[in-house]
PyMOL CGO cylinders between C-alpha atoms (Angstrom):
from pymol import cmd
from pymol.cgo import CYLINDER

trace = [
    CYLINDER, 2.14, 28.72, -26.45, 1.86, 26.87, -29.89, 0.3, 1, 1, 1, 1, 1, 1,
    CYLINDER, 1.86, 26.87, -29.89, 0.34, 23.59, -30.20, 0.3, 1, 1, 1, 1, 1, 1,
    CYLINDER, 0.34, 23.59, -30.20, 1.89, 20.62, -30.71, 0.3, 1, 1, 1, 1, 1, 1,
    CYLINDER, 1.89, 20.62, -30.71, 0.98, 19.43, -33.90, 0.3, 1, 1, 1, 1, 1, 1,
    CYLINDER, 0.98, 19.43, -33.90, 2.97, 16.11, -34.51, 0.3, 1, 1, 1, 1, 1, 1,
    CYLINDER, 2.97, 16.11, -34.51, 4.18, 13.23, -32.37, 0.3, 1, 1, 1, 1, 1, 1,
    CYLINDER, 4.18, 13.23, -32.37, 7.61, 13.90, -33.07, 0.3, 1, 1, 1, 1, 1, 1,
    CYLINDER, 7.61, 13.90, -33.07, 7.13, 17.48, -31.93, 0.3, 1, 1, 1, 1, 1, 1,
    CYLINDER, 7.13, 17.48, -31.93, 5.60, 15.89, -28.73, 0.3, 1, 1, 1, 1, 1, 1,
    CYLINDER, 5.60, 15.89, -28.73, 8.39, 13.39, -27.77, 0.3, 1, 1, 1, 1, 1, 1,
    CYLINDER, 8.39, 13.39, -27.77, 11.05, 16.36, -28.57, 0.3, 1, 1, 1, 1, 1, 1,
    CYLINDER, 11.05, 16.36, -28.57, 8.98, 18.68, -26.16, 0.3, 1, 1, 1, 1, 1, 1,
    CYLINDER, 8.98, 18.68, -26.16, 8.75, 15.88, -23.69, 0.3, 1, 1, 1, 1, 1, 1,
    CYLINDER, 8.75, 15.88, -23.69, 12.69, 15.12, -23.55, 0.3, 1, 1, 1, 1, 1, 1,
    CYLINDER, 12.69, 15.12, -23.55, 13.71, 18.98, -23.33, 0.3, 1, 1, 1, 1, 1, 1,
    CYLINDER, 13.71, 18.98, -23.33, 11.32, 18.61, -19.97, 0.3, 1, 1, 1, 1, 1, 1,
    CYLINDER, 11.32, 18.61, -19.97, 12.50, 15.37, -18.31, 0.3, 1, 1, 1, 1, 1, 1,
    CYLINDER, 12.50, 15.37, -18.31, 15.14, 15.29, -15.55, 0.3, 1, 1, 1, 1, 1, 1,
    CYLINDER, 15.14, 15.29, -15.55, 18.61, 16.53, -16.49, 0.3, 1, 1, 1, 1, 1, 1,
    CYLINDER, 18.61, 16.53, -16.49, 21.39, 14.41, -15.13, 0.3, 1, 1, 1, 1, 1, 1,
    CYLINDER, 21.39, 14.41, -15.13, 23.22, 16.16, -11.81, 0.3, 1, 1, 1, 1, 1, 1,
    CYLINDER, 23.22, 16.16, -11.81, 20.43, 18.38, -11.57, 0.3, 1, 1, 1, 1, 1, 1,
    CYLINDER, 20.43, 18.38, -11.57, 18.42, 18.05, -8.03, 0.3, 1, 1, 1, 1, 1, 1,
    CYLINDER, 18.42, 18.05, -8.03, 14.80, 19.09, -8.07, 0.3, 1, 1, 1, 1, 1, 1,
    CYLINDER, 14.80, 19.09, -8.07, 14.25, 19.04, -4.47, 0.3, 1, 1, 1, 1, 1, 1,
    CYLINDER, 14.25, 19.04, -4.47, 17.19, 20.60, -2.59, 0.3, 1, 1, 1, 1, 1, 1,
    CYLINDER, 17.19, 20.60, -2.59, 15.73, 20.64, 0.69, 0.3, 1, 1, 1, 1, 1, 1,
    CYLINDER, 15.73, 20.64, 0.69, 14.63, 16.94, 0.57, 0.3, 1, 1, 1, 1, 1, 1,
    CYLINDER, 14.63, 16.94, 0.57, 11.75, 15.20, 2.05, 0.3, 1, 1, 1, 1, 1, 1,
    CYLINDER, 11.75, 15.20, 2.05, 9.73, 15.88, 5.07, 0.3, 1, 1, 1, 1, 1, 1,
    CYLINDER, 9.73, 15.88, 5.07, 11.29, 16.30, 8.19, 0.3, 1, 1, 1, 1, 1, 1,
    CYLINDER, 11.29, 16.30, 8.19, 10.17, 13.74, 10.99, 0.3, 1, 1, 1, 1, 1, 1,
    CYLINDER, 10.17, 13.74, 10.99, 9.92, 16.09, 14.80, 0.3, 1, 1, 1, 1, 1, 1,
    CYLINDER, 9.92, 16.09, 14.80, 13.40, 16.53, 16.25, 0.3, 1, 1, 1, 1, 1, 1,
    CYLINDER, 13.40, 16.53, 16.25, 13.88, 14.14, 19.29, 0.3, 1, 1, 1, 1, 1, 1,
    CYLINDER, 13.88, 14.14, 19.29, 10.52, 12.55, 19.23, 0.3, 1, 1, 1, 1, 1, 1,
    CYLINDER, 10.52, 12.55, 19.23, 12.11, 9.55, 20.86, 0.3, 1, 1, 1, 1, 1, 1,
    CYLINDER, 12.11, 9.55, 20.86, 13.32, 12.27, 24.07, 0.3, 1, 1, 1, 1, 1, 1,
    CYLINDER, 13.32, 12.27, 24.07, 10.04, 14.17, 23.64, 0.3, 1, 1, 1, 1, 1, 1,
    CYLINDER, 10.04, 14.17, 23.64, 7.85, 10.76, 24.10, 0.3, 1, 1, 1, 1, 1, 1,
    CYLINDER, 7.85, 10.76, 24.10, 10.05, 9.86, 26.84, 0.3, 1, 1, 1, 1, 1, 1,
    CYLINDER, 10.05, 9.86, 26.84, 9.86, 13.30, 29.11, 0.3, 1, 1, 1, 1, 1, 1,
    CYLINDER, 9.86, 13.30, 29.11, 5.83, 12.92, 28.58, 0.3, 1, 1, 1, 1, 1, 1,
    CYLINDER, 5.83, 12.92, 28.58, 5.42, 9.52, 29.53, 0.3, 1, 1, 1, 1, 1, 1,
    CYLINDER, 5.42, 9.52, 29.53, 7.76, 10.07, 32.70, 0.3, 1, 1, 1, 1, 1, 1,
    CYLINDER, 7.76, 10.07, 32.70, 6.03, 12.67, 33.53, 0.3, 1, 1, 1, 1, 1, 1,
    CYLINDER, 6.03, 12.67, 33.53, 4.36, 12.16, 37.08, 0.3, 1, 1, 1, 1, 1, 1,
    CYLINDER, 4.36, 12.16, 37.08, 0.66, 13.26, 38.05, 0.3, 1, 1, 1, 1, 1, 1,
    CYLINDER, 0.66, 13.26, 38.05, -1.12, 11.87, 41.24, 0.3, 1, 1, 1, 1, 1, 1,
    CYLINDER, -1.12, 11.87, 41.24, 2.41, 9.64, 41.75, 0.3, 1, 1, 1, 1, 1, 1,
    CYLINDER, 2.41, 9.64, 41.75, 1.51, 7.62, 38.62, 0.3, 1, 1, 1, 1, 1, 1,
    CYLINDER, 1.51, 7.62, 38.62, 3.73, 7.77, 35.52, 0.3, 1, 1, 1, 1, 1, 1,
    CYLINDER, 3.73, 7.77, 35.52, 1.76, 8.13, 32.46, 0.3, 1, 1, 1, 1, 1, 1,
    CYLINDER, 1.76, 8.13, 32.46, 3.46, 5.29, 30.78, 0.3, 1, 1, 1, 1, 1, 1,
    CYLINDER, 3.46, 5.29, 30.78, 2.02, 3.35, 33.94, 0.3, 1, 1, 1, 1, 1, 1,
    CYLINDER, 2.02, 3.35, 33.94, -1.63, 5.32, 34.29, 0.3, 1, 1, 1, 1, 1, 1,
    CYLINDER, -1.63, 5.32, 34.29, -2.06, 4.47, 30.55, 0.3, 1, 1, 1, 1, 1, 1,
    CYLINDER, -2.06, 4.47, 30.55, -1.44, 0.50, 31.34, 0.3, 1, 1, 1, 1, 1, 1,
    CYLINDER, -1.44, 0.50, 31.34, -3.82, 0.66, 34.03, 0.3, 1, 1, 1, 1, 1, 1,
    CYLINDER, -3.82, 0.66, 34.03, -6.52, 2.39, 32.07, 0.3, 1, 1, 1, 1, 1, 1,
    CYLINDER, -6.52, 2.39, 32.07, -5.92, -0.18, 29.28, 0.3, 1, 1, 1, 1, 1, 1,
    CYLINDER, -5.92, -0.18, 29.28, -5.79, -2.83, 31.62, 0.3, 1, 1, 1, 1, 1, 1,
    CYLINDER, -5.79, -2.83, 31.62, -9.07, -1.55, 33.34, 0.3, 1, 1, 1, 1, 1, 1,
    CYLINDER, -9.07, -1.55, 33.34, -10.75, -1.64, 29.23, 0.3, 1, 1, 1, 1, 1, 1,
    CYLINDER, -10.75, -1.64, 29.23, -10.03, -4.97, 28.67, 0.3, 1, 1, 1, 1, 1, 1,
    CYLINDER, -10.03, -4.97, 28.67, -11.40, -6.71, 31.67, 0.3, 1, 1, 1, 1, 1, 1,
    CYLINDER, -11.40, -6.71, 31.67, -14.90, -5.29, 30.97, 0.3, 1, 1, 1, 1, 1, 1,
    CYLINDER, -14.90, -5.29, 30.97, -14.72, -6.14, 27.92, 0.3, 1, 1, 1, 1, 1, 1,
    CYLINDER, -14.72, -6.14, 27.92, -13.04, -3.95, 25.22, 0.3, 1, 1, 1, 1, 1, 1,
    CYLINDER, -13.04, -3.95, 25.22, -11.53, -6.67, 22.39, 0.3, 1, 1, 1, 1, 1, 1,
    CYLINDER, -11.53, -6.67, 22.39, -9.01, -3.75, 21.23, 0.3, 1, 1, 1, 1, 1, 1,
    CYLINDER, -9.01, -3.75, 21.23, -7.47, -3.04, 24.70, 0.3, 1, 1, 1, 1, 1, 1,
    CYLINDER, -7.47, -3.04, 24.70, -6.80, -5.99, 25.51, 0.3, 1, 1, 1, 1, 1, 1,
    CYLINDER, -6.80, -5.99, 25.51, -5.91, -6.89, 21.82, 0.3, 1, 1, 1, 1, 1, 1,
    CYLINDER, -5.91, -6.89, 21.82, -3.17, -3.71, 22.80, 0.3, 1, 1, 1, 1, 1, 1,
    CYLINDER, -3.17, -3.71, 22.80, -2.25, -4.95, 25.28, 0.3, 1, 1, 1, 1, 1, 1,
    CYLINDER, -2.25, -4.95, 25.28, -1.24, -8.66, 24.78, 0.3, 1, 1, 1, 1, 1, 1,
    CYLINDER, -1.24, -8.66, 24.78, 0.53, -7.44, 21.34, 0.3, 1, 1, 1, 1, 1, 1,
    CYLINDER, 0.53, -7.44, 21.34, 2.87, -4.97, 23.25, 0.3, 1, 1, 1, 1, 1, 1,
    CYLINDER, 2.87, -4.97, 23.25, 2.86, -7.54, 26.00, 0.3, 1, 1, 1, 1, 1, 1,
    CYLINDER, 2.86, -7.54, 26.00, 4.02, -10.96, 23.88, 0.3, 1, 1, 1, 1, 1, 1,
    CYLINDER, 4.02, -10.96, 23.88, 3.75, -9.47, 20.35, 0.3, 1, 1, 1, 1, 1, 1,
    CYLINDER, 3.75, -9.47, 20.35, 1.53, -10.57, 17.72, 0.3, 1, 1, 1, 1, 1, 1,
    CYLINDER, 1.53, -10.57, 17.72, 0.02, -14.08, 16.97, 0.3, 1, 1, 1, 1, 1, 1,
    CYLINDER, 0.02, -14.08, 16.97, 1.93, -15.30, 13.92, 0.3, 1, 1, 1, 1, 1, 1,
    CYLINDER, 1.93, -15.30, 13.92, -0.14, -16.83, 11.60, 0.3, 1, 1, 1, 1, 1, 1,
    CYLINDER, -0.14, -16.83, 11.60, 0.80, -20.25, 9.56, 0.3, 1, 1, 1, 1, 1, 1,
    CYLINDER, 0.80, -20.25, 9.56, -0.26, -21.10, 6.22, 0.3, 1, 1, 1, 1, 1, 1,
    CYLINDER, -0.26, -21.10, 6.22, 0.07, -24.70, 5.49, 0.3, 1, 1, 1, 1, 1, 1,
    CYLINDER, 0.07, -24.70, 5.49, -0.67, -26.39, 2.07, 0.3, 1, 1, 1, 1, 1, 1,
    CYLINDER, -0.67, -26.39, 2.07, -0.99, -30.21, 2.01, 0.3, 1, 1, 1, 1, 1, 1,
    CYLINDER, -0.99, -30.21, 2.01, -1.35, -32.36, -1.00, 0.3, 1, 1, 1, 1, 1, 1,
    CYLINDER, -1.35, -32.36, -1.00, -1.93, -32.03, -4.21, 0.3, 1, 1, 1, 1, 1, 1,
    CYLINDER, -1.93, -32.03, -4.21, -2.64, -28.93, -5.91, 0.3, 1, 1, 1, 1, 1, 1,
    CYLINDER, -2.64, -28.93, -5.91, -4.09, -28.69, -9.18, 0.3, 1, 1, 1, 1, 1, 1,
    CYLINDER, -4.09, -28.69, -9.18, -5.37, -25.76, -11.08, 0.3, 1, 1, 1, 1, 1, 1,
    CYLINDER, -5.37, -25.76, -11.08, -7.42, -25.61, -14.11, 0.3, 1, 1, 1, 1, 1, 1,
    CYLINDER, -7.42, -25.61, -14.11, -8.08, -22.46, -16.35, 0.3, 1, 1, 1, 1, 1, 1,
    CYLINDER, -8.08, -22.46, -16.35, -10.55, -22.76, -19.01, 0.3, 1, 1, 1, 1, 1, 1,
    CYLINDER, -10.55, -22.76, -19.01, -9.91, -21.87, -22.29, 0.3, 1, 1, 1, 1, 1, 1,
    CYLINDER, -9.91, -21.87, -22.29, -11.16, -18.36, -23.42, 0.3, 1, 1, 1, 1, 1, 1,
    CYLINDER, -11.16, -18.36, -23.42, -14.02, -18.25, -25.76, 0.3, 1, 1, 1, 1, 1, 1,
    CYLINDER, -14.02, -18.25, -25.76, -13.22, -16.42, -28.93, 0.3, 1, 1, 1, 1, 1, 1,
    CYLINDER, -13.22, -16.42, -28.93, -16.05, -15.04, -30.70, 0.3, 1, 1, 1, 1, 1, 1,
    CYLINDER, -16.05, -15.04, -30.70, -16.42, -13.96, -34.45, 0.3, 1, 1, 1, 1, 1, 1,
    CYLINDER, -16.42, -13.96, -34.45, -17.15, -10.56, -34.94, 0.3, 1, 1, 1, 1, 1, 1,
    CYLINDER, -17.15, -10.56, -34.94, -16.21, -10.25, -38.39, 0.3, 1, 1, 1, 1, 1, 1,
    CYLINDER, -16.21, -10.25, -38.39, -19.23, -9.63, -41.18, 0.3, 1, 1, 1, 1, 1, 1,
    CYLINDER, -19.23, -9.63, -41.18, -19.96, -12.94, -42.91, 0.3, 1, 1, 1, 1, 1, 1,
    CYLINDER, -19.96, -12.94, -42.91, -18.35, -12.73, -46.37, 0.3, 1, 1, 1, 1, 1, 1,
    CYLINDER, -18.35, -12.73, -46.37, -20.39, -12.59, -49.78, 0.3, 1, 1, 1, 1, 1, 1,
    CYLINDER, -20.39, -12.59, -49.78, -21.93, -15.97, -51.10, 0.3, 1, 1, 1, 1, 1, 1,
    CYLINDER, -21.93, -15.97, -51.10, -19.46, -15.80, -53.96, 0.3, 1, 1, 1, 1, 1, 1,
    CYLINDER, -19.46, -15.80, -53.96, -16.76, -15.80, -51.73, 0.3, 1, 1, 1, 1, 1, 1,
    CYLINDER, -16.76, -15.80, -51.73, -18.07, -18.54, -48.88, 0.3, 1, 1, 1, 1, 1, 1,
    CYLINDER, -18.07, -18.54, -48.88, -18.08, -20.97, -52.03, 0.3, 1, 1, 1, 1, 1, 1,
    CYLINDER, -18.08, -20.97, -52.03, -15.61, -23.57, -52.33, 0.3, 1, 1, 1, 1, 1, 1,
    CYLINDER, -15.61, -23.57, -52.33, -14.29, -24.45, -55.83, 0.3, 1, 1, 1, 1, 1, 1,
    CYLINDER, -14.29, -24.45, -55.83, -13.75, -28.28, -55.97, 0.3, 1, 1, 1, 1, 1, 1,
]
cmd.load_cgo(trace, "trace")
């Protein structure tokens, strides 16, 4: 492969590699989510053991967390229960904003004496 020796050269390189129009560069498209994950979620929380639904066993387990003391079950469970605390942001008065100005330094060589002399 040659190199590319101009910037010309490069942007002509980089335009015969771009997308062509009509063309699709990922015929099978994008990931796939699981097939019937809504049924699949259902059947295993429906699911019986001891009598108990799991749907229900998990509720009680969560339930069981949170009045010993676990923050995040019972965080869970008052979210899926009566959603999440909305949070206001109120602003009252006046607002004023001040931005200083930036500070510009010199960086520049000082010039010759000949040159830094004024001619009156």
């Amino acid at each position: 492969m040659a190199a590319i020796r101009t910037t010309e050269e490069a942007l002509r390189r980089g335009q015969a590699t771009q997308f062509k129009k009509g063309v699709v560069t990922n015929p099978k498209g994008g990931i796939k989510k699981i097939p019937q994950l809504d049924v699949l979620l259902a059947d295993v929380l429906g699911e019986e053991k001891d009598g108990i639904e799991a749907a229900k066993a998990i509720l009680m387990a969560l339930r069981a967390k949170a009045t010993k003391g676990d923050v995040r079950a019972a965080e869970v469970l008052l979210d899926r229960a009566y959603g999440k605390a909305k949070q206001f942001i109120g602003l009252d008065g006046e607002l004023s904003l001040t931005v200083p100005a930036p500070q510009v330094y010199n960086t520049a060589p000082p010039l010759p004496n000949s040159e830094n002399e004024i001619d009156v």
